[in-house]
Structures are given as C-alpha cells and as structure tokens.
N, C-alpha and C positions, 0 to 999 in steps of 0.2 A: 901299411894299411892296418889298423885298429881290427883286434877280432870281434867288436861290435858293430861293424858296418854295415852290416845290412841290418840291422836295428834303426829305429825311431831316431833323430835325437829333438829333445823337446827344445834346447837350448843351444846353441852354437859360443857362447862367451866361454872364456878360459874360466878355467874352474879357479877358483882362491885355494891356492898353495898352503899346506898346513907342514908342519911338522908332526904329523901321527906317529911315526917309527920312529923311538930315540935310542941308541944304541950307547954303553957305556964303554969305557977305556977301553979294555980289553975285545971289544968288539964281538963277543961274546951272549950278549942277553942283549934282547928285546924287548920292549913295550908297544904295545899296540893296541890299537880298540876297533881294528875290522871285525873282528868276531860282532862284537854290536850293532856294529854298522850293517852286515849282513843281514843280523836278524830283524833290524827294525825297518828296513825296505819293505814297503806294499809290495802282493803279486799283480807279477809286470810279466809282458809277453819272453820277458829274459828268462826266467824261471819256467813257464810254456814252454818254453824250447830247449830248455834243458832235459823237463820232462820227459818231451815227444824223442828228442835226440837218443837219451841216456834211456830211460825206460821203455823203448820199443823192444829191449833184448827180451825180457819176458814174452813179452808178442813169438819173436825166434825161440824159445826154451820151447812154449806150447805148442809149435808148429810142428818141431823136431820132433817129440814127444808123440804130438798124436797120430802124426805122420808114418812116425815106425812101428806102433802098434796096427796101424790098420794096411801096411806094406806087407805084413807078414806072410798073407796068403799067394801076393804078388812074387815076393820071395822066392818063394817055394814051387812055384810055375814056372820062374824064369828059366828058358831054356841054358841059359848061360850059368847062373848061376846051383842052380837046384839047390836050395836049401831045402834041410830036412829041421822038423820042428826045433831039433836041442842046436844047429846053426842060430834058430831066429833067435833062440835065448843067448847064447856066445855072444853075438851079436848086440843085445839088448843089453848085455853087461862090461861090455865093451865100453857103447856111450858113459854108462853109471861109473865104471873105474875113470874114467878119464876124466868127467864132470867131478869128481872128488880130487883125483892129483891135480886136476888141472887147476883146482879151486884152492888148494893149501899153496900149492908153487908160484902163482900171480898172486894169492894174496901175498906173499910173504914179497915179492917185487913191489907191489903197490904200497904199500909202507915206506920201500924203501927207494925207488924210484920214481913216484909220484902216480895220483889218478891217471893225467891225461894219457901219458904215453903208454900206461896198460890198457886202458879201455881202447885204443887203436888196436895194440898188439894182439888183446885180446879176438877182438872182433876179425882183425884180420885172417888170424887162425882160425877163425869159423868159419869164414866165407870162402877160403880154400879150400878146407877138408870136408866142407858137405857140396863143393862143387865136385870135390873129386870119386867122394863117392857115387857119387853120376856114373862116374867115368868105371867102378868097378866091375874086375872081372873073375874074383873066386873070394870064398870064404874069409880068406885072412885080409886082401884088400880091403874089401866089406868092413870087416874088422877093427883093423888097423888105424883107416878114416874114418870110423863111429867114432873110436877112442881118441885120436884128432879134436873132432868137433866138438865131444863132449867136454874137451880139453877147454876149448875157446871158452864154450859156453858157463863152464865152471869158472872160470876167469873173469869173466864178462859180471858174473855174479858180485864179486868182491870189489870189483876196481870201482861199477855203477853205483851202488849199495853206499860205498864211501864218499863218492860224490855229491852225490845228492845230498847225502843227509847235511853235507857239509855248506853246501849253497843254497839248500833253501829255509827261509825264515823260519824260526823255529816255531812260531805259532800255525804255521800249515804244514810243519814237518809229518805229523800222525797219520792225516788224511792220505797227504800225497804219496807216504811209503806206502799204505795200504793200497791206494787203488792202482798203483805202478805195477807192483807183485801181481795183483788180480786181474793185467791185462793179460798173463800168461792164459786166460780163456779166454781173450779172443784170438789168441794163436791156436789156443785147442779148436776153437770153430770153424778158424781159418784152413787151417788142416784137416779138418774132419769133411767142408769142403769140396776141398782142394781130392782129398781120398774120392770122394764120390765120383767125380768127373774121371782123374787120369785110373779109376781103376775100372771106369765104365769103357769093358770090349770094343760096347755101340761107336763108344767115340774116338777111343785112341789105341793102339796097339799096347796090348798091357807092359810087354816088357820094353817099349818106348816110355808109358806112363809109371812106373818106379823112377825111372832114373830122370824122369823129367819134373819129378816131384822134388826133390833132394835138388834140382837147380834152379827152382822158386827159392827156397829158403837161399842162396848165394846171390840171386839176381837182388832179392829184399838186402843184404847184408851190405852189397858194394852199396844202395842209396841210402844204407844208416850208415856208412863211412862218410860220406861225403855230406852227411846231414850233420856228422859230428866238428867239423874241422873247424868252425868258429868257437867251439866250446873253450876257454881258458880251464886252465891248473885251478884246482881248489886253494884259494886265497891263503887257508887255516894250512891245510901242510906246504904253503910255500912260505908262511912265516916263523916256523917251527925248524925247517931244514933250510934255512942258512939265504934265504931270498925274501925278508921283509922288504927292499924296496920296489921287486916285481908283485909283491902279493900288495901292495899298497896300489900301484898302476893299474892292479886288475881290479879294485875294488872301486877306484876314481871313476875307471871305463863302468865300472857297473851303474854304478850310483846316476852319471852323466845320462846314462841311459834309460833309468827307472825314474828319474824327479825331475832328470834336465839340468842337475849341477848338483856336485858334488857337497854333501851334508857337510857344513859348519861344525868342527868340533866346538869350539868355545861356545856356541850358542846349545846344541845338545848336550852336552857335557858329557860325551861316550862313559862309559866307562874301561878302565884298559884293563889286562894283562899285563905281567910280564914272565918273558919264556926267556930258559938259555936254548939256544938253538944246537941242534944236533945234526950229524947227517946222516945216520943210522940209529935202529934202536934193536940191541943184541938180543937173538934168543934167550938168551939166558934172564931177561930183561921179562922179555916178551911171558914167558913160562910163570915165571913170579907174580907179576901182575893179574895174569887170567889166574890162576890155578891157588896166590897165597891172596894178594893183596884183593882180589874181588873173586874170592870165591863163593860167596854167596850169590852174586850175579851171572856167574858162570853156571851154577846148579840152576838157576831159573832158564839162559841163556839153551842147555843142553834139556832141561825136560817139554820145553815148549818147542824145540829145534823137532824131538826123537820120537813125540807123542804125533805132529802133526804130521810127518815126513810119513810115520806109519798107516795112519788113518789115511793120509791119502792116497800112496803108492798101492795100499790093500786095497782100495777100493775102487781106485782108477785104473790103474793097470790090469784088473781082471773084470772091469766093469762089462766086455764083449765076450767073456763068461760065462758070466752069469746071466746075461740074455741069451747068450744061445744055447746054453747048458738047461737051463731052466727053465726059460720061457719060451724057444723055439723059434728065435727073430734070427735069419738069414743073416752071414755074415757082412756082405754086400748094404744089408739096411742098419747098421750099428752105427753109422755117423749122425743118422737121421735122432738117435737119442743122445749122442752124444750133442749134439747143439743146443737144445734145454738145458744139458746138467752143465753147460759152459755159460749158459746165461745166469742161470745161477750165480755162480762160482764170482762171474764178475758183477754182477747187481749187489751182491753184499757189502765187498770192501765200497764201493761207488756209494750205496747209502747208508752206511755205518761206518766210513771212515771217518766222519766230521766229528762223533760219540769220542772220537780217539781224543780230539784236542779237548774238546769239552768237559766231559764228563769225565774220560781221564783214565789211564793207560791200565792200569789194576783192576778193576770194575769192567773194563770190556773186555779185558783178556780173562777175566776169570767169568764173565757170563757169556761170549761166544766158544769160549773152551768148553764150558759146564754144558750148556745147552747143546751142542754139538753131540757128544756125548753121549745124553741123556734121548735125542732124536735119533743115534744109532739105534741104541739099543731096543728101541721101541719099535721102527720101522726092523730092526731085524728080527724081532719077536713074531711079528704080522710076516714078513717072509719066510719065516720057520714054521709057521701052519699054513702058509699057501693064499693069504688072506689077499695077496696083492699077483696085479695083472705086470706084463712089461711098463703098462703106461703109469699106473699108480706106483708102480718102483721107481719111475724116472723121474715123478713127481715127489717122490719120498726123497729121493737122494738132493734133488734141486735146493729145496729146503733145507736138508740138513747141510750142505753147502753154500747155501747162503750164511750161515753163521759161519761156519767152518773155513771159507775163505777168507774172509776177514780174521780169524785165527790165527791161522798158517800166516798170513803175511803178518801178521804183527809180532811174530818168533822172530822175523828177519828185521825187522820195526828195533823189537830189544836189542837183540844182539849188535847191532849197527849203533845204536846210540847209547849205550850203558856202559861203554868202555872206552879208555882216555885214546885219542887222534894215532897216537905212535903208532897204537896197535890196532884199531878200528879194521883195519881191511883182514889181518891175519886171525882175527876174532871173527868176523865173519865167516872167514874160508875155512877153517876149525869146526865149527858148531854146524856149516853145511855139511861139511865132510860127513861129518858122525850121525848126522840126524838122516843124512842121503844113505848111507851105508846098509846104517840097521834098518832105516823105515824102506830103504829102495832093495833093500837084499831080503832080509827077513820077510815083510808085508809080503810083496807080491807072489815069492815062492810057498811060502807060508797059506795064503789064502788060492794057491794052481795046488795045491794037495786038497785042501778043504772040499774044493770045490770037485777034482776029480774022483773024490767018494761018492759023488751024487747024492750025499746026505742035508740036506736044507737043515738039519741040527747043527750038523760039523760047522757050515759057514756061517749058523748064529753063532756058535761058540767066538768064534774069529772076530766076529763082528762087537762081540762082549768084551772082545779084551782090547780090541783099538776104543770102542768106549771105555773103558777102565781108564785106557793112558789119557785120552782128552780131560775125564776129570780130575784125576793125580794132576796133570800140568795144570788146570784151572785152582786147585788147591795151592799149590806150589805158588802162584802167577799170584795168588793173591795174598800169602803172606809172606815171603819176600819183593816181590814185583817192584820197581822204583815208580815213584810217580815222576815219569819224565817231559810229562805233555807242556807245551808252551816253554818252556828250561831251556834257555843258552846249551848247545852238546857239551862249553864247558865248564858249565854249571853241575850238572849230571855228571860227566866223572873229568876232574881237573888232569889236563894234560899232564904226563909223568914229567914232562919239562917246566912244570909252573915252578916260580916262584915265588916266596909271598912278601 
C-alpha cells in the first residue's frame, strides 16, 4: 500500500517513466532534479497534512508549557506529593535541561538517521514520559519524567523543523514556518483551559486534576502518532544519503498526488543537482561549517535564537507574577489573561507570515524585531509609573506580541534554512540549545528577583534590557540577514555534498 492512499488521486494512468536519478561509474554521485520538482508543486492537501501532522508539536510545547506553570499551586497541595516552591523550580528545570539535551542528541541522529524515524522516536518519548508523570509519586519521579518529556519535545523540534522546511515549496516556505511555531498559543490557550477546569475543586478533585492534566497531553500524542504514519522520508536527505531511487518514488507518489501524474522533465526542463552521496557527515564537518565556513550566519542564527528566547521566557514565565504581585489578580483567574496574550501571539505570525515571502525575510525580521522592542520598552515605562490596569497590561503585552511572535519564529525560520541539508537538523538543535539555556535560565530567574523587590523600577529595568536584545538582533538581522524568501533551501546554502 502506497503512503499516499488515503489521498485524492486525480489520475489513475501509470505515470511516464523518466530517468531523473543518473548515477556515474563508481555509483558514487547523483544527479537529480526533485529539489525542483518539490518546489514547483502548487499547495495541495499533501502539504496540509504534513503541516497539521508535523506542526501540531508546537500545539504540545505550549500545552506542556502552560500546563506546568499553572500546576504549580496544585503541586504544592498535593497530598502525595507536597512540593515546596524551589521543588516547582527543580522541576521547571528539569523540563528546560532535557528540552536542550534532548534537542542537540536527536538533532545530531536526524542528520544522520533521517527525519522520519526521529520524529516517531521523538514523539514517542513524549507520550510516554508525560503519561508517566500522571503516574508520579515524589520529587525526583516528578523530575526525572519532566526531563524525559522535555527530551521528546526537544527532539520533536529538530527532526519537524527539518522536514518541513524540506517538503514544502519554497515559495510558502516563510509563511508556513511562521505560523507552525505560532501554534504553540494555541497550545498555551489549550492549556490555560484545560488548568481552569482540572484545577477547578467544584469540578474534580484537585490531586486527580494534576495528574489528569499531564494525560491529555499523552492521549493528544498517541492520535499525532498515528496521524503521522503516512508521512514519507524527506526526498532531499534520502537522495543525499545513498537512496536516490526511494527519494525519486516518493516524489512520483507526491507529484501523482498533487497534479494527478507525474511532471514531465523534458517538457519542464527541471533544473538538477549533482551530489556525491554520503551516509554520515562527521562532527568535525559539522563544527567547520557552522562555526568557519558560515559563520556569519551563525552570529545572525545565535543573536535572533538568544534575543527572542529571552524576551520571552522573561515575560512569559513570570507573566502570573506580575499580575498577582502587582496587580492583585487571583491565582486561580490567571488563565483567563493568559488566552488574549495567546491570541495575540498566534494572530501575528497567521497575519504577517505572508510579509515573509513577499516582502522578504530581512525587512521583517528587522522591523517585527525592532518594533517589538521599541513596544517593550514603552509599555514598560507606563508600568513603571503605574499608568497601566491588569487589563491595559494584558492588552499591552497582546500587541507587543503580535510582532514578537512572528519574530521568534522566524529565528527558527533562519536557522532551518540558512544552512546546507547535512547539517540542518544539528543547527537547529544547537542554536535552540543556546538561545533555550540563556533565554530559559537567565530571563525567567533573572526577572522572579526583579520582581521579588516589589520595585516596578527594578522590572522596567529588565524589561529595557530584553528591549535592548530585540533591537541589537533586528540590527544584526538586517545587516547580515540572507534574503532567503521564495530560494530553492539549495540555493540559500549549497549542500556540503554539491558538486559543480
């Protein structure tokens, strides 16, 4: 059975046999012209389902995410468990170590093992370890399975991230990473939710409603397993690592499926490649590349990763803070703000992801970076003289979030397509590591001091320096930036396998 079967097909005649893949003596190098052929497909419900398949993992990041922030209180009541506040943080750091190892150690597998069978692996260790924390019964369990899941989920980042960029036409590439990333709010809303109801007494016994929360996120995981299992190999690393005639069959299937017969080379005149094929590519490889041969895109790659990772982890992780610190909103009712500033977050990339293809990748990244920034710092000027209510805060933050999300996901946008196939996934997992570390360690502790001075100065201060870093990356984004929008991915950086 064909992994397009449950697809359309417009056409049922055998497709006209070409020779696309020509191989030379030594059976050694390739030539091919699916890279073409990929990009020049109209979007088709193929690519739909790629999206919904592969990009629901952000949906799970935000779910997980806002889930264990607003657990925290449940926590700490649980007769079983009794966490005391510096558990909820062990805890909280837990997830972030493991989302970082977990994100260097699959990427460095999806390189070299391929997408499909990581983004299985991946997801499967998600759906385990946040069922099992269901099942937890002290501190280090707790523990142990945060750092599990955030393993999976780190994972899930690199292996999706590579895929995608790799099967969808290049001309909808910009959009589509942006608004992917920016479903992670509707997993923050999903969860915010989801907190309201299982941590509502009236409705469910609270320390049933913890552990019942954490087995949504596993029930959601097993039906994006089985949503994934039609998805084929990325065409581009199965004709790079030593399978040009399976990466040729999967693009026949595609095409058959999107036009109803397979495109005609002689009559589009593709244009090809040609690659020696490889079946690994050596760190030592991998290090040169990022760090000698594009290090200029590497310094854009790490400032846009480090600048948005901060501004958000500062602002979102102490976001139920600074409403109950300062403005006197019940813990209990902090989801109820949290689902405007999630609408936010996803309305940006949804209506300024199209700017990406169009208008073009330098110019948005350096005007929702700059503007972002420049809305901190102003909105935190007006909360440093007290100018603003809960509501006018949640509507301040909406807004600057609207630019800001489409920001952030275009960090993950670069770094995915600025750098040649070999390495794409371990570049990815690299630049999250570092930009999750500082912005996920630094930010959020960084601004639980600010904010424990009771000083509305101290957290403008804070709030001036994650504006500072939004504009240094918009700086930065726009005089190295590549303009990659509508570009072949190997156009934008030629495979380390090309030859000319």
């Amino acid at each position: 059975m064909s992994f397009l079967t449950p697809w359309r097909r417009r056409s049922d005649a055998p497709p006209k046999r070409r020779p696309v893949v020509a191989r030379d003596a030594d059976d050694a190098v390739v030539e091919s012209d699916i890279a073409a052929r990929l990009d020049r497909l109209p979007w088709d419900r193929f690519h739909t389902r790629v999206v919904v398949a592969l990009g629901i993992t952000w949906i799970l990041d935000g779910l997980e995410v806002t889930l264990a922030g607003a657990l925290g209180g449940a926590l700490k009541a649980s007769p079983v468990l009794r966490f005391s506040n510096t558990d909820v943080g062990i805890t909280a750091s837990a997830y972030l170590i493991g989302a970082v190892l977990g994100a260097l150690f699959f990427g460095w597998l999806t390189d070299r093992l391929g997408r499909k069978k990581l983004f299985f692996i991946t997801l499967s260790l998600y759906l385990t370890a946040t069922a099992a924390t269901a099942l937890s019964w002290d501190l280090w369990s707790f523990a142990v399975f945060r750092f599990l899941t955030g393993a999976g989920i780190g994972g899930e980042y690199t292996a999706i991230n590579s895929a995608i960029q790799e099967m969808i036409p290049a001309r909808y590439r910009g959009r589509t990473d942006l608004i992917i990333n920016g479903s992670f709010w509707i997993g923050a809303a999903l969860g915010a939710v989801v907190s309201l109801i299982v941590l509502d007494p009236g409705v469910i016994d609270p320390e049933l409603g913890w552990r019942l929360a954490f087995l949504i996120g596993a029930v959601l995981g097993l039906g994006i397993l089985l949503m994934r299992m039609w998805i084929p190999e990325s065409p581009r690393w199965l004709m790079i690592h030593g399978k040009p005639d399976q990466a040729h069959r999967i693009v026949d299937e595609i095409e058959r499926s999107v036009t109803g017969h397979v495109q005609d080379q002689p009559q589009h005149a593709w244009p090809k490649i040609k690659l020696r094929m490889r079946d690994h590519t050596p760190l030592r490889e991998v290090a040169h590349t990022l760090f000698t041969l594009y290090r200029q895109r590497s310094l854009v790659g790490l400032a846009l990763m480090i600048a948005q990772a901060f501004f958000y982890n500062a602002i979102f992780f102490t976001f139920a803070l600074v409403l109950t610190d300062f403005f006197g909103i019940a813990s209990d009712q902090v989801g109820w703000y949290i689902l405007p500033f999630a609408a936010g977050n996803f309305l940006g990339p949804l209506l300024l992801g199209r700017l990406f293809d169009t208008v073009g990748r330098r110019v948005m990244i350096t005007f929702t970076y700059g503007i972002s920034g420049v809305l901190l710092a102003l909105s935190g000027y007006l909360f440093s003289i007290g100018a603003l209510s809960a509501q006018t805060q949640t509507i301040a933050w909406m807004i600057i979030f609207f630019f800001a999300s489409p920001a952030a996901s275009a960090a993950y946008l670069t770094v995915s397509e600025t750098f040649p196939l070999e390495v794409r996934a371990l570049a990815i997992a690299l630049f999250y590591a570092i930009g999750t570390g500082v912005g996920g360690v630094i930010g959020p502790a960084l601004f639980g001091a600010l904010i424990d001075t009771g000083s509305r100065g101290s957290v403008f201060a804070g709030y001036l320096l994650g504006s500072a870093l939004m504009v240094a990356a918009a700086a930065i984004g726009w005089r190295y930036g590549i303009a990659a929008e509508r570009r072949p991915l190997e156009s934008v950086a030629r495979p380390l396998a090309f030859l000319e």
